[in-house]
Structure formats: C-alpha cells, structure tokens
C-alpha positions as CSV (number, residue, x, y, z in Angstrom):
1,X,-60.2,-1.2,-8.0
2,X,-58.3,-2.9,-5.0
3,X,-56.7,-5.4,-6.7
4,X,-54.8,-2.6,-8.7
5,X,-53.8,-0.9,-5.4
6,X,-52.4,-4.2,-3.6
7,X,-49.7,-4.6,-6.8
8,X,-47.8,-1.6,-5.7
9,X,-45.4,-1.1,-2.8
10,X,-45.4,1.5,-0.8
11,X,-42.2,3.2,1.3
12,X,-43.1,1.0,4.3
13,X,-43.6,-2.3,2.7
14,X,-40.5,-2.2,0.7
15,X,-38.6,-1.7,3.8
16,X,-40.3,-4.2,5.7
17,X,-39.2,-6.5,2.7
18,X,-35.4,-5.3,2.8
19,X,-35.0,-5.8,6.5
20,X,-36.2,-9.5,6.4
21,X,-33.9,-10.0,3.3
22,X,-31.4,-8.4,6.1
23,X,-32.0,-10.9,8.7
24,X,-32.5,-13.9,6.5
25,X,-29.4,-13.5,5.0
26,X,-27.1,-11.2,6.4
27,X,-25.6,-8.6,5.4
28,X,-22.3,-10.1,4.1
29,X,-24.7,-11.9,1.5
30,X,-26.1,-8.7,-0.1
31,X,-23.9,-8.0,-2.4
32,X,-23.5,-11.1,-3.8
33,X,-27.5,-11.9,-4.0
34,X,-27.3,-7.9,-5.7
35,X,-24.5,-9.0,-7.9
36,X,-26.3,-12.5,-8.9
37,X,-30.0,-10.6,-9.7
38,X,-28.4,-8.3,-11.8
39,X,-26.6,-10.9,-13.9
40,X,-30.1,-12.7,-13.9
41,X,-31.6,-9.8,-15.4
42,X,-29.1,-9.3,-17.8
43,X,-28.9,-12.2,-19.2
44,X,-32.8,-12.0,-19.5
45,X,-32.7,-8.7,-21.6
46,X,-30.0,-9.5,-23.5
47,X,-32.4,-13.2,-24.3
48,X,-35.2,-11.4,-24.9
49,X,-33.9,-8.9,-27.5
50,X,-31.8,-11.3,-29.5
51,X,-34.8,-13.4,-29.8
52,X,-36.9,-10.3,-30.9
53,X,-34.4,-9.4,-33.4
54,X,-34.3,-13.2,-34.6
55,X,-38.3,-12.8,-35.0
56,X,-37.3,-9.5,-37.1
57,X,-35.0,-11.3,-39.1
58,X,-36.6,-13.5,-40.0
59,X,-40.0,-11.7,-41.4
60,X,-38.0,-9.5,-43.2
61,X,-36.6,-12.4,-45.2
62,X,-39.8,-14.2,-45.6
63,X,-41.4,-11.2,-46.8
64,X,-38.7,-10.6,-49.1
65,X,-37.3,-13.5,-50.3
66,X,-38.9,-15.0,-53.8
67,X,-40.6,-17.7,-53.5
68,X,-39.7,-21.4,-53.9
69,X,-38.3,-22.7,-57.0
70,X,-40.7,-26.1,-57.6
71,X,-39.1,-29.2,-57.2
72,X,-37.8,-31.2,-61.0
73,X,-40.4,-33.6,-61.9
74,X,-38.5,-37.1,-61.6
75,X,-37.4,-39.0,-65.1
76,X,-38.0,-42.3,-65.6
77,X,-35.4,-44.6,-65.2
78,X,-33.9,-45.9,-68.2
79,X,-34.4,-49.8,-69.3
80,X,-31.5,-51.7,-68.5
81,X,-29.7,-53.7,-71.4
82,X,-30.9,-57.3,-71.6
83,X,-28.0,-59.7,-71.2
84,X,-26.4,-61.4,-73.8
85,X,-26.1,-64.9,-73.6
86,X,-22.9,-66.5,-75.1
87,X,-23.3,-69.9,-75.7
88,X,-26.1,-69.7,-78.9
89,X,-25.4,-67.6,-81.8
90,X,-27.1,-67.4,-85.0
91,X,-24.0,-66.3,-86.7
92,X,-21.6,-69.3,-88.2
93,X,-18.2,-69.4,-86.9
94,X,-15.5,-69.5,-89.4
C-alpha cells in the first residue's frame, strides 16, 4: 500500500522538481527543453499508433485473405537429343 502512494506527486514535490530544473538550467533553457519534450512525445504517439494501426492491418488481411495457392509440382526435365555423329552413315552416298 506504500508503494502505490510513493508513485504520485504531490503539489510540493512537483515544485521542488521545477525549481531545480530552474537552477540546473536556467531559465532561458525552458522553453527549448518544453519545446524539445513535446516533440519527443509526439513523435512517440504518432510511433505508437501507426504501428498499432500496422498490427490492425495486417490481421484484417490475414484473417481475410484466401489462403495460399500450393506451389506447381516440378516437371521433369526433358531428355536432351543425342548427338549425331557425321563421319559413319549407314546410308550409301550416291
């Protein structure tokens, strides 16, 4: 039971947390450091939902795509001619 009331923050802490963020970096800083989370988390939303709609996608289509045609069975490759060999024939020449 007092591990769940350490995770939150109360008024006092957070403003003990914003005043060393203050003194750390100054206050010429904030807004940048503001500007640069926000981006951060942003970027992570906009992640995070693109690859939950490519999970989406992509079960729809399994689920309704037919199934897999089986691959032909191969043929046998044909005999190649034997070769012909010119200097015996049993034919006379005229």
């Amino acid at each position: 039971m007092n591990a769940q009331m350490l995770a939150f923050l109360g008024g006092w802490e957070i403003f003990g947390i914003l005043v060393v963020v203050l003194v750390l970096f100054g206050a010429k800083k904030l807004p940048d450091l503001a500007k640069g989370l926000g981006q951060g988390i942003k970027e992570f939303k906009k992640a995070s939902s693109d690859m939950q709609s490519e999970l989406h996608r992509s079960v729809n289509e399994e689920h309704y795509a037919a199934p897999p045609k089986p691959a032909p069975a191969p043929q046998p490759a044909a005999p190649a001619p034997a070769p012909q060999s010119g200097g015996s024939s049993t034919a006379p020449k005229p």
